[in-house]
C-alpha positions as CSV (number, residue, x, y, z in Angstrom):
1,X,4.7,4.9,-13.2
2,X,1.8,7.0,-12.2
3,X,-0.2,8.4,-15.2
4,X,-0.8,12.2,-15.1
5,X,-3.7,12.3,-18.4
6,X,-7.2,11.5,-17.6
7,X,-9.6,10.6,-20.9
8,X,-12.8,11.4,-21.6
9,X,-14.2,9.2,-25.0
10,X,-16.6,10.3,-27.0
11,X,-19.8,8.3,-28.3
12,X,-18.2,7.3,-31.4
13,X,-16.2,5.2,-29.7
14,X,-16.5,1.9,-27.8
15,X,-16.9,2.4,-24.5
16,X,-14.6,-1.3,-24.0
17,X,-12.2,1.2,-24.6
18,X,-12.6,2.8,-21.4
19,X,-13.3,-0.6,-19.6
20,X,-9.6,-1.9,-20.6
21,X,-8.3,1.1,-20.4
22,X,-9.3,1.3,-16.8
23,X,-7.9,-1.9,-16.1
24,X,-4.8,-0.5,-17.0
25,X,-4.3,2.0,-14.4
26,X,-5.5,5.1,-17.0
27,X,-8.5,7.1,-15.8
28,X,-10.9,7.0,-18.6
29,X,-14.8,7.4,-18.9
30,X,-17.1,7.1,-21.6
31,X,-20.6,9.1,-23.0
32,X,-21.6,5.9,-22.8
33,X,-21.3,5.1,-19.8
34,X,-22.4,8.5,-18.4
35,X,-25.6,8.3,-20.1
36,X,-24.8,11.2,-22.8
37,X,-25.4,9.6,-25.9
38,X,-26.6,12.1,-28.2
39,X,-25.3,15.5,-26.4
40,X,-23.7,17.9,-28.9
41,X,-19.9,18.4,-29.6
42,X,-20.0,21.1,-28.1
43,X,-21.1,19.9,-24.6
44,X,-19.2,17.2,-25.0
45,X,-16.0,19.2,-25.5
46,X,-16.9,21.3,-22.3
47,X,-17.5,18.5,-20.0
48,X,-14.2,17.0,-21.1
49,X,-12.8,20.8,-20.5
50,X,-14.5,21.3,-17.2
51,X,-13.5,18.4,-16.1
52,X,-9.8,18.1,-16.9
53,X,-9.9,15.4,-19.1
54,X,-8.3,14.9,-23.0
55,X,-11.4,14.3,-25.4
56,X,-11.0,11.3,-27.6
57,X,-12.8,10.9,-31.0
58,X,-13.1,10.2,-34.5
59,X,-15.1,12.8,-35.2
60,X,-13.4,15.5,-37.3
61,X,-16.0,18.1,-36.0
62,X,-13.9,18.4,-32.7
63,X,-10.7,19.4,-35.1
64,X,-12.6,22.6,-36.4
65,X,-14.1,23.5,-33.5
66,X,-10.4,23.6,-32.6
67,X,-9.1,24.8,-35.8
68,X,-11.4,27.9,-35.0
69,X,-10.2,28.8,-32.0
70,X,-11.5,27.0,-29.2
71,X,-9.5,26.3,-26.6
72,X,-9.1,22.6,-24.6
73,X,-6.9,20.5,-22.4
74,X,-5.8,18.0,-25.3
75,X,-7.4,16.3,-28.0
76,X,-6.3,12.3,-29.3
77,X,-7.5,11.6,-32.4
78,X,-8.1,8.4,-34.3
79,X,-9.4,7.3,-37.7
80,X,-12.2,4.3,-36.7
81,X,-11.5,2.4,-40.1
82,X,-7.9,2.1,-39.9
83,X,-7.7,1.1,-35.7
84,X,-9.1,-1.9,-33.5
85,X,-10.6,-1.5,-30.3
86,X,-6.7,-2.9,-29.5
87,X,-5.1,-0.5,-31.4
88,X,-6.9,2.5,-29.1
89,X,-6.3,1.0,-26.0
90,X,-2.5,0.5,-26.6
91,X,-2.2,3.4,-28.0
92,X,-4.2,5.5,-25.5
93,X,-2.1,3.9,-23.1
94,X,0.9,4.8,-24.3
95,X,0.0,8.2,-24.9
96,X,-1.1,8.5,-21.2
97,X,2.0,7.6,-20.0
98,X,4.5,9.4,-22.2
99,X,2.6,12.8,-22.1
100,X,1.9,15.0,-18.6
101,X,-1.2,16.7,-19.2
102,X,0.2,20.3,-19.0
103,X,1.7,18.9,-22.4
104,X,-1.8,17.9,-24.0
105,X,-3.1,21.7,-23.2
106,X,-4.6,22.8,-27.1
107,X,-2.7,20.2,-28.5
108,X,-3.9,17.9,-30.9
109,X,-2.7,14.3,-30.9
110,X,-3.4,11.9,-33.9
111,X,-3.3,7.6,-33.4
């Protein structure tokens, strides 16, 4: 089954994540491993934006941003505390292959 979501992480996260992820057949990519440690939310939202890919996080920031308007191609949400690196690549995965990405347009999905 071909997966139709493409993931972008955000420095919060591990970027193993991506690394297993990857080895499952999803398309991911990490700040950290483009070197953009440190940009701001903001940037990081377009990139993800500009480049077709759902944002992932566990920062909150991203939900207001979105809360106030601004429009993306999908957010995936976690809370860091309550998830292993295991739980976000499982559930990443499954997300990526249950949802098309027309689906995740400005919509919010919470792990």
């Amino acid at each position: 089954m071909e997966v139709a979501i493409s993931l972008y992480l955000d420095e919060n996260l591990s970027p193993k994540i991506a690394v297993q992820l990857r080895q499952r057949g999803i398309d991911a990519i990490s700040v950290h491993e483009l070197g953009l440690t440190g940009d701001t939310d903001d940037n990081h939202l377009q990139r993800a934006i500009e480049s077709g890919r759902v944002l992932v996080s566990a920062d909150s920031d991203f939900l207001i941003m979105v809360a106030n308007g601004m429009n993306h191609v999908g957010i995936i949400f976690g809370n860091q505390s309550r998830l292993s690196l295991g739980d976000w690549v499982n559930r990443l995965e499954l997300v990526c292959r249950v949802y098309q990405a027309q689906d995740m347009v400005n919509h919010i999905e919470y792990l």
